[in-house]
C-alpha positions, 0 to 999 in steps of 0.5 A: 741261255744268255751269251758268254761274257768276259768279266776280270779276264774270266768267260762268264756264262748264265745258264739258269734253270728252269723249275715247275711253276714257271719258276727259275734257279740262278746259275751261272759258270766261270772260267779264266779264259786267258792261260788259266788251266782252272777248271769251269766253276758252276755257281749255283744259286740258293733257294730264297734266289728263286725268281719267277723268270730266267731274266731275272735268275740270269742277272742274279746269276751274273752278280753270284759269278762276278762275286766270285771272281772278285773274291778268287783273283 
């Protein structure tokens, strides 16, 4: 599991998970880690964002989250 990283004053975290077939699903969580009282959001990924290692579900995990916190500031 990847470390937290801080993107636009939110704590991000990819934690993707694994499938049968050495396969991986992106997902990642966010939160507002300075004075915000949201809840932790979980991004999941979708189906066709199936990779074949947690690496690269990990980085796709990373975009979904960065894109969200760009489109929810």
């Amino acid at each position: 599991m990847a470390e937290w990283v801080t993107y636009k004053n939110h704590k991000i975290k990819a934690c993707s998970q694994h499938l049968e077939d050495d396969r991986w699903s992106p997902k990642a969580l966010a939160w507002l880690s300075e004075g915000g009282r949201a809840p932790m959001k979980t991004l999941q990924g979708e189906s066709h964002e199936i990779r074949d290692t947690e690496k690269k579900a990990n980085e796709i995990a990373l975009g979904k989250a960065k894109k969200w916190v760009d489109q929810h500031q």
